[in-house]
C-alpha positions in Angstrom: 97.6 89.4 -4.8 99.4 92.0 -2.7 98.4 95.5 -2.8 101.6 97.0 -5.0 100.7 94.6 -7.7 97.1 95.5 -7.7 97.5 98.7 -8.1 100.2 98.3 -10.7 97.6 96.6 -12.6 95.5 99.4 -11.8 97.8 101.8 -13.3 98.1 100.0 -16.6 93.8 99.7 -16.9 93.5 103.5 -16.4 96.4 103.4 -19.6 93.5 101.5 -21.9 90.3 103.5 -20.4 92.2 106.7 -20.6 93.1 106.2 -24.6 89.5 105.0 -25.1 88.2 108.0 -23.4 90.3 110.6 -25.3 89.1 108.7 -28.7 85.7 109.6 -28.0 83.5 112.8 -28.4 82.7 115.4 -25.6 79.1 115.2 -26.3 79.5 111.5 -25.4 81.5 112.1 -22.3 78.9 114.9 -21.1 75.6 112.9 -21.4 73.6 111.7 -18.8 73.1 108.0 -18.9 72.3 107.5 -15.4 69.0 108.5 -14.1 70.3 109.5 -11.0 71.2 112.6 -8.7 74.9 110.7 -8.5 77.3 110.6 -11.0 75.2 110.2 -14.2 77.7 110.5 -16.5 81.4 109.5 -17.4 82.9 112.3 -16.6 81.0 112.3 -13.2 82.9 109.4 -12.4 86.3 110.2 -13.9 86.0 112.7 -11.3 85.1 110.6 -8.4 87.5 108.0 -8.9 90.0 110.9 -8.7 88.6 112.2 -5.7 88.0 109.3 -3.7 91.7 108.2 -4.1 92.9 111.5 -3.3 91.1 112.0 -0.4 91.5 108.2 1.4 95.3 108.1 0.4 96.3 111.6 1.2 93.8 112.9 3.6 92.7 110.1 5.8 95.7 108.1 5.6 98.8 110.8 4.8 97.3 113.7 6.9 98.3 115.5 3.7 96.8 118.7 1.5 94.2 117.2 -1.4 95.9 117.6 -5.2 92.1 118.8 -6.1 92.3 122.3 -5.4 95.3 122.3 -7.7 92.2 120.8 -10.5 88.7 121.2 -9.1 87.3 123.8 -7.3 85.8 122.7 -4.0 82.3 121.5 -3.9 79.6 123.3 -1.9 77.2 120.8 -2.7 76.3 117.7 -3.4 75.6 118.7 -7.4 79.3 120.8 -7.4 80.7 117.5 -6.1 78.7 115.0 -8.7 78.6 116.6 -12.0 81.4 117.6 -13.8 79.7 117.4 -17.7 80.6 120.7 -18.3 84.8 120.6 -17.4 87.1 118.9 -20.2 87.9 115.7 -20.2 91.9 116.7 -20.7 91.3 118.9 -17.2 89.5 115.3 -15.2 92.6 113.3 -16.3 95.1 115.6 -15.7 93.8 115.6 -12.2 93.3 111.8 -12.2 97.1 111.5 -13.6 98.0 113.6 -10.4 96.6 111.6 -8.3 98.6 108.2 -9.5 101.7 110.4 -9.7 101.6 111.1 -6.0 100.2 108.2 -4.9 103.1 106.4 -6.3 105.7 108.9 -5.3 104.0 108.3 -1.7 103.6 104.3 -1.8 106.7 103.6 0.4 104.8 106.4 3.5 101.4 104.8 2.7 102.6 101.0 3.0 104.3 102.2 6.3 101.0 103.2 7.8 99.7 100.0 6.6 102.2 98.1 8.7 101.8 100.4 11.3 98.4 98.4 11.4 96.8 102.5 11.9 93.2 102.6 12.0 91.8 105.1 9.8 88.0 106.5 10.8 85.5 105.5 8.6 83.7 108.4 8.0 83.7 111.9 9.1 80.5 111.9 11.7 81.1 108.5 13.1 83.2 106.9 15.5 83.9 103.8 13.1 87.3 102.9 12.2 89.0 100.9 9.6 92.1 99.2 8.9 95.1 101.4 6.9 94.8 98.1 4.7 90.9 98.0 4.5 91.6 101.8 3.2 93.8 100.7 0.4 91.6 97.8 -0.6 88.8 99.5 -0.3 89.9 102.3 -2.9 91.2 99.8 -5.2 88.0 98.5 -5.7 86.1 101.7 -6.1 88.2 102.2 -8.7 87.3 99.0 -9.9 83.6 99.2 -9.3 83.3 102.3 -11.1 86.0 101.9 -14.1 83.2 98.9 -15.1 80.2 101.2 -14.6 82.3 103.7 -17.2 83.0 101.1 -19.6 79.3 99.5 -19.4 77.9 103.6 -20.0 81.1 103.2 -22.9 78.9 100.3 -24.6 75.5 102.0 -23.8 76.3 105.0 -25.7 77.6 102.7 -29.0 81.5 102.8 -28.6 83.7 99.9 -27.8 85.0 99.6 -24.6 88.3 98.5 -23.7 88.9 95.5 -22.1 90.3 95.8 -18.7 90.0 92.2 -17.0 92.7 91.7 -15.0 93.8 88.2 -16.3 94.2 90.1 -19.7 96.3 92.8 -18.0 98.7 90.3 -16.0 98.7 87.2 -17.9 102.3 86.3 -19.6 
């Protein structure tokens, strides 16, 4: 499968998770059901998935502004950056929708840097690199990783998750 399609089906799984997620109450959204100094609940990872696609696509790989400050205030610490219980949910997706909107409106510049075959450095403090294309993969499935953590905390807290296999999403 070739990136553009995958995050096409990307898009239309955030569609399903995004209605489930506005169906259900705050109190649900807010509560910890992670033991963990991470992301502990869903709207810790709403945020995150946000954030890690904003920052790869747009900083490390664009050499462009974040969208966040436009949405989140920046993070001093690793608890600012994690927990986001207390923001609405509508404020998290409006960010998240951002972030889609401009990563789509910037698909042609990113795909060019792919074919540039650009290496992108890993991580701030290190002199690792990785491939443009390793980057877009690689924040795919984050996206992935953590969309299944969200629906799996969906189930834990007694709601019905959405079902966002892609086979179900692509099939005709």
């Amino acid at each position: 499968m070739q990136t553009d399609a995958f995050y096409a089906y990307l898009t239309r799984a955030r569609r399903l998770l995004w209605t489930t997620l506005r169906e259900l109450p705050d109190e649900a959204l807010s509560k910890p059901v992670v033991p963990t100094e991470g992301a502990r609940c869903i709207k810790d990872l709403v945020a995150h998935i946000a954030v890690v696609e904003d920052g790869w696509f747009r900083g490390d790989m664009l050499g462009q502004p974040f969208i966040m400050p436009g949405f989140l205030t920046d993070p001093r610490s690793a608890d600012e950056y994690w927990h986001r219980e207390n923001e609405t949910l509508e404020h998290l997706l409006a960010y998240w929708e951002a972030v889609e909107a401009d990563t789509l409106r910037r698909w042609p510049d990113l795909m060019a840097v792919v074919a540039e075959n650009r290496r992108i450095p890993a991580l701030d403090d290190r002199p690792e690199t990785v491939s443009a294309d390793e980057v877009m993969w690689h924040v795919m499935q984050h996206e992935v990783r953590h969309t299944a953590q969200i629906v799996q905390m969906i189930r834990m807290l007694g709601y019905e998750p959405p079902s966002l296999d892609l086979v179900f999403l692509t099939m005709r």
